[in-house]
C-alpha positions in Angstrom: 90.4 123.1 79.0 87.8 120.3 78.5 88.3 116.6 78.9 88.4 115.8 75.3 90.4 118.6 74.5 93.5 117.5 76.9 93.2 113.7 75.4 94.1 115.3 72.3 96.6 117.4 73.1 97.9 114.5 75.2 97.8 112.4 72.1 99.2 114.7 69.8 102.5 115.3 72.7 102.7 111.3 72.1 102.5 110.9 68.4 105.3 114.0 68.5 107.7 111.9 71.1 107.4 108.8 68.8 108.1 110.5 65.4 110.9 112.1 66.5 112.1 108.8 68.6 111.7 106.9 65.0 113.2 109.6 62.8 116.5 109.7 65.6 116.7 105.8 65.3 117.3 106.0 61.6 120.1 108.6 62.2 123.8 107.6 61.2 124.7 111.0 62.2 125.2 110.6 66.0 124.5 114.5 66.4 121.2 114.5 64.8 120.3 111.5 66.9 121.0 113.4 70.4 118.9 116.3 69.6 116.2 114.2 68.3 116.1 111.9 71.1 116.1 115.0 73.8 113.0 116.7 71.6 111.4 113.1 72.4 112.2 113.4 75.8 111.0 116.8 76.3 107.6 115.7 74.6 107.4 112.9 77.3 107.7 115.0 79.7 105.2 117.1 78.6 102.7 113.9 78.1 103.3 113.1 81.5 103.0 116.8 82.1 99.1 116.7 80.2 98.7 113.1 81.6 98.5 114.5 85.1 95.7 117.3 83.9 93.9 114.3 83.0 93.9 112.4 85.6 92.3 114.9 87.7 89.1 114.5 85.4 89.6 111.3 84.7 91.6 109.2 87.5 91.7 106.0 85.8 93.0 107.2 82.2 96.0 105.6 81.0 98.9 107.3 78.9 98.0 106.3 75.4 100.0 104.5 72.2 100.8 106.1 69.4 98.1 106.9 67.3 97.6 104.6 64.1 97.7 108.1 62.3 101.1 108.8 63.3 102.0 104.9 62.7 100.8 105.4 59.1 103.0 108.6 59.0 106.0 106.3 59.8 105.0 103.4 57.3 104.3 106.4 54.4 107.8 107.8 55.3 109.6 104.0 54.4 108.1 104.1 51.6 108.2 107.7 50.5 110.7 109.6 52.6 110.6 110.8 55.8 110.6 114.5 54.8 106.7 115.0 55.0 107.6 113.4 59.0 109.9 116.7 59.4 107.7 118.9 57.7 105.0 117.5 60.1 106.5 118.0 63.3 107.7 121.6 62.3 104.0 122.1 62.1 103.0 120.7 65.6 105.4 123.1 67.3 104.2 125.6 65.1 101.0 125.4 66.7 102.6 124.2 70.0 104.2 127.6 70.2 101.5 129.5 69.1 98.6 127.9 71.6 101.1 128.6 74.3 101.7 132.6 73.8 97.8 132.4 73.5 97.2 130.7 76.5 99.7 133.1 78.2 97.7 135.9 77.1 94.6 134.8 78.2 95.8 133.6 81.7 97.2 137.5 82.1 100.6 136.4 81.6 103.7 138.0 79.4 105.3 135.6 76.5 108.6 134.9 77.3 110.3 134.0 73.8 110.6 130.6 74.9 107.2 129.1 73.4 109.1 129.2 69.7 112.4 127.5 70.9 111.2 123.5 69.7 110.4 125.0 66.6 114.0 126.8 66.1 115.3 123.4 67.0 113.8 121.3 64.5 113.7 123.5 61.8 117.9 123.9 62.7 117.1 119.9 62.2 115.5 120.6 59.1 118.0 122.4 57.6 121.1 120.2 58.4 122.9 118.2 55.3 123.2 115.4 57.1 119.7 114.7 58.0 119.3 110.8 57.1 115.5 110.8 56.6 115.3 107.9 53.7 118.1 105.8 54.3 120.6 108.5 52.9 121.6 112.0 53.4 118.5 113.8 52.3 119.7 116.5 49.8 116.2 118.2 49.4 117.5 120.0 52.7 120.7 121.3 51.8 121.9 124.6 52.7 120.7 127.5 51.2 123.2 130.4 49.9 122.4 134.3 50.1 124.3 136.2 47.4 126.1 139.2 48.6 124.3 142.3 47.9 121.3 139.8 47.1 118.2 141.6 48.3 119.6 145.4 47.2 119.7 143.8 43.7 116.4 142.1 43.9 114.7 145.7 45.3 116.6 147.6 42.3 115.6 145.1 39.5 112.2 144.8 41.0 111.4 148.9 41.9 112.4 149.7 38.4 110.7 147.2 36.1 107.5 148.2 38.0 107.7 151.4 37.2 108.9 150.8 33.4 105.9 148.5 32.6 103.3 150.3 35.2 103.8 153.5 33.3 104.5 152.1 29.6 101.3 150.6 30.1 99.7 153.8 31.5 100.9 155.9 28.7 99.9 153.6 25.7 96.8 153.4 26.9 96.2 157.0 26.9 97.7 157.6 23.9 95.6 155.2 22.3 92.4 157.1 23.1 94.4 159.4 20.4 94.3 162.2 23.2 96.7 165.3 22.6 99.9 165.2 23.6 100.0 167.3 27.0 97.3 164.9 28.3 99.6 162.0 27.8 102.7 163.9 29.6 100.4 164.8 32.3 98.9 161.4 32.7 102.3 159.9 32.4 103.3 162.1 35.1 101.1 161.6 37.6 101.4 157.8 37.0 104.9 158.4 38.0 104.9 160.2 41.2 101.7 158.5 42.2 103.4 154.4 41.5 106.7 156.0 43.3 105.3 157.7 46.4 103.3 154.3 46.9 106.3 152.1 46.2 108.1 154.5 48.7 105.2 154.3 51.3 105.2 150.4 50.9 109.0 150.4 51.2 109.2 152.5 54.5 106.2 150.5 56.1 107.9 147.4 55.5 111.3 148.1 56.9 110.3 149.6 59.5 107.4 146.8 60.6 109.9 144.1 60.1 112.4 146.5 62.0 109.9 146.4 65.2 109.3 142.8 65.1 112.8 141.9 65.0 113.6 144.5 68.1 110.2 143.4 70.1 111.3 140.0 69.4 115.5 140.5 70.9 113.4 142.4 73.6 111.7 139.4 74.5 115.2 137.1 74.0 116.9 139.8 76.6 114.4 139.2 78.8 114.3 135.6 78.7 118.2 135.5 79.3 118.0 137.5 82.1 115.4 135.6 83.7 116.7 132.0 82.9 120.4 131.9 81.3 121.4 128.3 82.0 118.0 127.3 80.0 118.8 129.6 77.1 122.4 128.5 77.1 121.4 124.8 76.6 118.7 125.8 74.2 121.5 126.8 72.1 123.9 124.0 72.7 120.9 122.5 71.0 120.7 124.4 68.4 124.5 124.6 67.5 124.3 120.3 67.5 120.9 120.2 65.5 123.1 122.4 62.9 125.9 119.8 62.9 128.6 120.1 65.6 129.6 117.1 68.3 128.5 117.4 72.0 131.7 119.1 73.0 131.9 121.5 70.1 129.0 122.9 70.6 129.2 123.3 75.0 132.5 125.2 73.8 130.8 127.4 71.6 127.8 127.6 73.6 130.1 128.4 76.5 132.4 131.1 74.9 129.2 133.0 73.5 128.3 133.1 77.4 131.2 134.6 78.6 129.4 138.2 78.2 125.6 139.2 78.3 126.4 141.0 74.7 128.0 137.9 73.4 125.7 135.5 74.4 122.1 138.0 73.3 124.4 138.4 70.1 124.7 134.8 69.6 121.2 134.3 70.4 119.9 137.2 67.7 121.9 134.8 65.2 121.3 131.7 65.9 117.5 131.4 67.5 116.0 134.3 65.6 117.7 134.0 62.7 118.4 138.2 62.3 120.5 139.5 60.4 122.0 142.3 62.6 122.7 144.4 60.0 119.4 144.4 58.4 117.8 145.4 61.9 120.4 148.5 61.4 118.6 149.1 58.1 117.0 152.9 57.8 113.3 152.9 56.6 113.8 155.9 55.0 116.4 155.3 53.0 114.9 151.7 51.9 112.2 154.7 50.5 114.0 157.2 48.5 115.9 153.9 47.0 112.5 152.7 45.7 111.1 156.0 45.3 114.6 156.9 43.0 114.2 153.4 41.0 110.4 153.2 40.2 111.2 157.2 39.1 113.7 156.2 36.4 112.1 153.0 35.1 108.5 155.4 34.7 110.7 158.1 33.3 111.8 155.7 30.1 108.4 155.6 28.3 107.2 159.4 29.5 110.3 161.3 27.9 109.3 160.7 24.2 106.7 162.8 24.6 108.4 165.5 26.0 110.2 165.9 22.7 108.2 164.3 20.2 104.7 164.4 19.5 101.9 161.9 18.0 103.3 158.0 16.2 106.9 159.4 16.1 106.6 160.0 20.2 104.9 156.4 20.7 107.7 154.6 18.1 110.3 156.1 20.5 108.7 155.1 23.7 107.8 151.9 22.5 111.8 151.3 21.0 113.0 153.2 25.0 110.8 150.9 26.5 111.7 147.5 24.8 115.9 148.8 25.5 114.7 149.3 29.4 112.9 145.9 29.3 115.6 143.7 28.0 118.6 145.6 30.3 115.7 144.8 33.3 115.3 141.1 31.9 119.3 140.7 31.5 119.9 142.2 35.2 117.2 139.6 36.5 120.1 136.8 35.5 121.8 138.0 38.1 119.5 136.2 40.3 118.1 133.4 38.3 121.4 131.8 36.6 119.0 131.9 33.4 120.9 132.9 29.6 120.3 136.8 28.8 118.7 136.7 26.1 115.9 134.5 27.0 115.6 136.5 30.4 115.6 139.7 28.5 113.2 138.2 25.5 110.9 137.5 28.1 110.5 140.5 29.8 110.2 142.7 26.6 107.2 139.9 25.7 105.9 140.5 28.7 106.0 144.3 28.4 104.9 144.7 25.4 102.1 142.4 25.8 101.0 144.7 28.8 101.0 148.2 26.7 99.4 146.1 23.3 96.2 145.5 25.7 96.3 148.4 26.8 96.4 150.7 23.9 93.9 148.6 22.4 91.7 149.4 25.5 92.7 152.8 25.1 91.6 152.9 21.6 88.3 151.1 22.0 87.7 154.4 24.4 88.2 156.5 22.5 86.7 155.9 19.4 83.9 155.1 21.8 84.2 159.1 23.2 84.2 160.2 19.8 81.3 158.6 18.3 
């Protein structure tokens, strides 16, 4: 690394120390001030750390002030709130963590899990109520709430109104080009098993990545807690007082999750990584039938006219299917946004509708085109 590019990592290590030294001194939550103050700490000692590299370039370089960007920072944040501070900071050891598995890599050496741990502190920091940032409690950070069954309803909501207004849309288009009716079944068909096999492919390919990451990543946390358990154990005394709890609270939780290597990797899946065990359970191949079984029966609503009826009276009853399936899909939506029914499900019939009006107009413009 060259000359000017350790000054600047060594003043970036300094700017970090005194932002989180000024955001701890504002603190009336004594927890929050402890972890702060040790993530200063451990930023001076990596100063000193970068100061040393420097000195063997440059002998008679001194360690620097804070920058007069990051004393701006701190005069913005009186005036403003300290929240873009946090943000901030949550950055640096973004990119703190990152340049050190890349460094690892390119010196031959294996990432240990440990490069992310400043970053699963402070964003614990982040995310605690009691983070005094503006001379209150800072309520943009509250806690966030997960709805039971959350994510399944989202994915059912979701698969099936794509493949209501994916295939409504396919089929009014065809039909108006005016085509005969077994075209638009056959069209409508293939639109079908062509939107769910790729809604299925997507489904499996994204459970299952995010299945890998989360194992290659406990892998890693194993590891690390094989190799340095006293380290990892005060990491998450850390964590557990970054998320609230006193000094002794969280040695005694810290200290009971240790009492086993299962205890203390399943403590460490929850709390540093943030996994939710039994997602990582999750099968892939179920997640696809599920989404291959819902985009199915929200493309099935518009097709089926068809298969009984033929010409305007087939289109009137897929339209009238369609704008049923639309609202029921808008109404279920509430479920997740807290919004009235009707406007939900108004919405997504306007939606819909709007999507098959284009194109059947499209489809028309076609084929009158064909025909002349």
């Amino acid at each position: 690394m060259g000359l000017n590019k350790l000054k600047d990592q060594l003043q970036t290590e300094v700017d970090t120390a005194f932002l989180y030294d000024s955001i701890a001194a504002i603190q009336s939550d004594d927890n929050l001030n402890r972890v702060l103050q040790s993530l200063s700490q451990i930023e001076k000692g990596h100063a000193q750390n970068m100061l040393d590299k420097v000195l063997t370039i440059d002998s008679k370089y001194q360690m620097p002030m804070p920058s007069s960007r990051a004393k701006l920072q701190l005069k913005l944040g009186k005036i403003f709130g300290y929240s873009s501070i946090i943000s901030s900071l949550s950055s640096v050891e973004k990119q703190f963590a990152v340049n050190a598995v890349k460094n690892k890599i390119e010196n031959g050496e294996k990432p240990t899990g440990f490069e992310h741990n400043h970053l699963k502190i402070i964003e614990a920091v982040n995310n605690n109520a009691a983070l005094n940032v503006s001379g209150g409690f800072l309520s943009k950070f509250e806690s966030r709430h997960k709805s039971v069954g959350g994510n399944a309803l989202r994915a059912a909501v979701l698969g099936s109104n794509d493949g209501l207004v994916s295939n409504m849309s396919l089929v009014m288009g065809v039909a108006g080009a005016a085509v005969s009716n077994n075209t638009i079944l056959l069209t409508g068909i293939a639109g079908l098993l062509a939107g769910a096999i790729s809604m299925a492919l997507g489904e499996w390919l994204s459970v299952q990545s995010s299945r890998e990451l989360n194992q290659r990543q406990i892998d890693l946390e194993t590891e690390e807690l094989l190799a340095s358990p006293e380290e990892e154990k005060k990491e998450l005394v850390l964590l557990y007082q970054a998320k609230g709890m006193n000094v002794i609270e969280a040695q005694k939780l810290a200290d009971k999750a240790f009492e086993s290597h299962e205890t203390a990797i399943d403590a460490i899946i929850t709390e540093e990584l943030g996994i939710d065990k039994e997602e990582l359970g999750g099968s892939a191949w179920e997640a696809a039938i599920a989404s291959f079984v819902l985009f199915s029966i929200g493309a099935i609503i518009p097709l089926y006219p068809f298969m009984i009826l033929e010409g305007k009276n087939a289109i009137l009853l897929s339209i009238g299917s369609s704008v049923i399936g639309l609202f029921g899909i808008g109404a279920a939506i509430t479920l997740l946004t807290g919004k009235s029914v009707m406007f939900s499900g108004l919405r997504q019939v306007g939606f819909g509708l709007a999507a098959a009006a284009i194109t059947y107009g499209i489809g028309s413009l076609i084929g009158v085109s064909l025909a002349g």
